[in-house]
C-alpha positions in Angstrom: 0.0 0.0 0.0 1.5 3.5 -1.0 1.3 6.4 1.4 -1.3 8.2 -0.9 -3.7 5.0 -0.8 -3.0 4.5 3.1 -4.2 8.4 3.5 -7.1 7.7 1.5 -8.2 4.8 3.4 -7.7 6.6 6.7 -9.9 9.5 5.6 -12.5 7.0 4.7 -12.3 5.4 7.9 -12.6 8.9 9.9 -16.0 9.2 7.7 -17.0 5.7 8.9 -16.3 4.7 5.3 -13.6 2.4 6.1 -12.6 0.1 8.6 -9.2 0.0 10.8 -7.9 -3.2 9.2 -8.5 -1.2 5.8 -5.9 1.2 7.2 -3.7 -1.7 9.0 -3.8 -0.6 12.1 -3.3 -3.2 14.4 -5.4 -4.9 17.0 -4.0 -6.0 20.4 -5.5 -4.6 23.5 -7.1 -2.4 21.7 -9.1 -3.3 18.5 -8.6 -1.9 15.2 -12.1 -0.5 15.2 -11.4 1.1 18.8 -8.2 2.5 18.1 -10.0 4.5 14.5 -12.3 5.6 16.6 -10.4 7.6 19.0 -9.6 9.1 16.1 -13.2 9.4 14.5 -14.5 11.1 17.6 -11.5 13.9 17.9 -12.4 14.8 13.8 -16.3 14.8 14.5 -15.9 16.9 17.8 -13.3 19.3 17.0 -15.2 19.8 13.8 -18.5 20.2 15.8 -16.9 22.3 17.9 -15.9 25.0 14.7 -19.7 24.9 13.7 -21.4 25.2 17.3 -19.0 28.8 17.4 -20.6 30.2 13.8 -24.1 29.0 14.5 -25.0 29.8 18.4 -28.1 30.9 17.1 -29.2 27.4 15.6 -27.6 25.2 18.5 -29.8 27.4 20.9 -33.3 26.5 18.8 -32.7 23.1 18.3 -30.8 22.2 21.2 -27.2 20.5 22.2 -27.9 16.8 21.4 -29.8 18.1 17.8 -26.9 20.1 16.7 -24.2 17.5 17.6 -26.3 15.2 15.2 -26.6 17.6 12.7 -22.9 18.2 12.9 -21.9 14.8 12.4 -23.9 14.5 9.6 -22.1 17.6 8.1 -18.4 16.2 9.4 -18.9 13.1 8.0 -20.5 14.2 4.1 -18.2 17.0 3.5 -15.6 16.8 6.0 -12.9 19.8 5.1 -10.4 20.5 2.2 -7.8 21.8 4.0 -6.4 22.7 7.4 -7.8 25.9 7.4 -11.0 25.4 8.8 -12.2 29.2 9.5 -14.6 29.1 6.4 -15.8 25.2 7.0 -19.1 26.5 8.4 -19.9 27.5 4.8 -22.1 25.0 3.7 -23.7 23.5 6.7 -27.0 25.0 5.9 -27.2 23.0 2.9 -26.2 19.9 4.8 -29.2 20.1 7.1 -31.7 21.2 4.9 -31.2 17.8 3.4 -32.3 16.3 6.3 -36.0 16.4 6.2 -36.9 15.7 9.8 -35.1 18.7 10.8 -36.1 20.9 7.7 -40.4 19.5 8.8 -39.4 20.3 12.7 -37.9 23.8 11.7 -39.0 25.2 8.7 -36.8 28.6 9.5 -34.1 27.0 10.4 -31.9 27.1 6.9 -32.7 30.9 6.7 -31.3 31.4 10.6 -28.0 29.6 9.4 -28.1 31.5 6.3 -28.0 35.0 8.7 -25.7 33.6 11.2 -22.9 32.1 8.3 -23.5 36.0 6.6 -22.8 37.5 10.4 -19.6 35.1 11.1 -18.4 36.2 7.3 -19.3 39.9 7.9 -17.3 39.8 11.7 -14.1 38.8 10.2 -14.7 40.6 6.8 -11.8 43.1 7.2 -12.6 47.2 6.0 -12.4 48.3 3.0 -10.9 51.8 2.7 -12.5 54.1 0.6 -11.9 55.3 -2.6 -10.1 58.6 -3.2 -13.7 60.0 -5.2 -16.0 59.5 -2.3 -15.9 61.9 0.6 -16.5 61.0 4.8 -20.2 61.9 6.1 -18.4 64.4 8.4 -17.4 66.7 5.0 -21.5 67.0 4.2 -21.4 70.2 6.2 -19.1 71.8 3.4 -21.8 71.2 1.0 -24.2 74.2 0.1 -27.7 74.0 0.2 -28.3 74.7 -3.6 -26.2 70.8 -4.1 -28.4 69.0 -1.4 -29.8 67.6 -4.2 -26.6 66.2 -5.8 -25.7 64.7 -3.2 -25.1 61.0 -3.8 -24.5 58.2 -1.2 -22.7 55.4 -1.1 -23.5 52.2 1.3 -21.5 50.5 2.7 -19.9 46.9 1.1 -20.0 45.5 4.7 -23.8 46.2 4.6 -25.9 43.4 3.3 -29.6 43.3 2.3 -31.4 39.6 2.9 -35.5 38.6 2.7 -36.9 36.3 4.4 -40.6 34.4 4.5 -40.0 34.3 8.5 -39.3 37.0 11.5 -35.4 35.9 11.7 -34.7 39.4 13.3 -37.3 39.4 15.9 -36.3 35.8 16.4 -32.6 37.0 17.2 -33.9 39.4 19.1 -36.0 36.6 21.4 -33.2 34.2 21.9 -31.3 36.9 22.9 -33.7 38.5 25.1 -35.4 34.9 25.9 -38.8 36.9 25.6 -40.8 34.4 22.8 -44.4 35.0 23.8 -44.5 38.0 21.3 -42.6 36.5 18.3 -44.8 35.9 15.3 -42.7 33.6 13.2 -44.7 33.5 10.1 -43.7 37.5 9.2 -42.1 38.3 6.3 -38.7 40.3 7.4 -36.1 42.7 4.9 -33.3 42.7 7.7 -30.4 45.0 6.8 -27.0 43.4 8.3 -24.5 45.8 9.3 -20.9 45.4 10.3 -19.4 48.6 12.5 -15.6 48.8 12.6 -14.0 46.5 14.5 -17.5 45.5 17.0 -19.6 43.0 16.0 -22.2 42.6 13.1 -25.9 43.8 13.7 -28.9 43.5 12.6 -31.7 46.0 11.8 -35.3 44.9 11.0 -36.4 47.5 7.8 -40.0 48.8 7.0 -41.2 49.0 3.7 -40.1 52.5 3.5 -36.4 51.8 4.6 -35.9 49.0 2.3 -37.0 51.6 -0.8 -34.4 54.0 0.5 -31.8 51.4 0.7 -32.2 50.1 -2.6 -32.2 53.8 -4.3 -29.2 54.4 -2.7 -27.1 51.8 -3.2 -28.0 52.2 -6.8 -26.1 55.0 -6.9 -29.2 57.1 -7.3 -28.3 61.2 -6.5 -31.3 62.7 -3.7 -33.1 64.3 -6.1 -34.2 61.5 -7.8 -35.5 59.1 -5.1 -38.8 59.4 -3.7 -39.4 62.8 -1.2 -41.8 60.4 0.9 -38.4 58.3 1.7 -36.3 60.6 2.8 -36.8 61.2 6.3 -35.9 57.6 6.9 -32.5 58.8 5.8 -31.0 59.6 9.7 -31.7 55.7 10.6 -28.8 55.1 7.5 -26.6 57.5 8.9 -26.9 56.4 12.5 -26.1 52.6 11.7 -23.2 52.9 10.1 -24.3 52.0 6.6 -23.2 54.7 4.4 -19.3 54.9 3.6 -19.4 58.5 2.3 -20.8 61.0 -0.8 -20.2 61.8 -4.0 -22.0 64.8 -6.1 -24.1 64.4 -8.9 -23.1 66.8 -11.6 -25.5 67.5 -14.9 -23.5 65.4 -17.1 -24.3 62.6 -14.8 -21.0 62.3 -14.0 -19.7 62.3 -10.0 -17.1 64.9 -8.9 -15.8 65.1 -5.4 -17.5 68.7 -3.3 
């Protein structure tokens, strides 16, 4: 057996594929099965162990002894590519909405993993500096009234807009605040996620109204062309973070820094 066929083998066996005398490992007081699975349960728990810190959220709902199970499942389908394991949480929504006991139990649940793998992604997402065009909030005090109009915002690409056919936010916000007698799960949410500097991700549940004004602006659409009605929703923008900074409109529908 070459090394390359031995690794295989072993990797097999650590996905209960395989068994220890596949691998040649011996057997004396200890079988070959026994010895693997020391081995097995250190790959499947330390594993378990990366998932359960992106998804407190989902171990919370469905519970210690659920999540382990779901982990496994995950572990043991698609076990990881490399040693790097910091983005191995990716795809473990899709591994349990295979699993059609849970999916029946929880209908939500793949949309909470969705948010909480977008939140783990966003918290070590590092900044991106801005260009050279656009100019900090703090400089909209330079710009006369008679440009108000120009003016032309830019969102943030740490700022992420997502839908759901459930009340993920307001479920956060329960588990957080252990307070369910109130949550409604069966709400449609637009939930705008939001990463500040350094601190951690959060999460804003948006009205109709907001959502309009987000979309308009992160088309790159100046003030004078989005709706009037929106645009006192504008401070709740500014106040979480979400805008990176301004650009004018001119008439040639070109930008040009104030």
């Amino acid at each position: 057996m070459t090394l390359n066929e031995l690794q295989q083998r072993f990797t097999k066996a650590l996905r209960y594929q395989s068994s220890g005398q596949d691998c040649n490992v011996l057997s004396d007081q200890f079988s070959a099965i026994e010895r693997v699975q020391i081995y097995r349960n250190n790959f499947v728990i330390s594993l378990s162990e990366v998932l359960a810190a992106c998804y407190p959220i989902t171990r919370q709902l469905v519970g210690d002894e659920c999540f382990d199970s779901m982990a496994r499942h995950h572990v043991t389908q698609h076990p990881p590519h490399s040693g790097n394991v910091i983005t191995y949480g990716a795809g473990f929504a899709d591994s349990v909405s295979q699993l059609e006991n849970i999916t029946a139990a929880v209908p939500y649940l793949a949309d909470v993993m969705s948010i909480e793998w977008l939140l783990d992604e966003l918290k070590r997402a590092e900044d991106i500096p801005l260009k050279q065009s656009i100019e900090p909030i703090i400089n909209l005090t330079s710009v006369a009234e008679s440009q108000h109009s120009d003016i032309v915002f830019h969102v943030k690409p740490s700022s992420h807009l997502v839908h759901s056919n459930f009340a993920i936010g307001r479920l956060f916000q329960a588990v957080r605040d252990n307070q369910f007698d109130q949550l409604d799960i069966h709400q449609n949410e637009t939930l705008l996620l939001v990463k500040r500097g350094s601190g951690q991700p959060t999460i804003h549940i948006l009205d109709n109204q907001l959502q309009q004004l987000w979309t308009e602006i992160s088309h790159g659409k100046p003030l004078r062309h989005i709706d009037p009605a929106l645009l006192p929703q504008l401070p709740n923008l500014l106040n979480w973070d979400v805008v990176a900074g301004f650009t004018l409109f001119s008439e040639n529908n070109s930008r040009s820094k104030v």
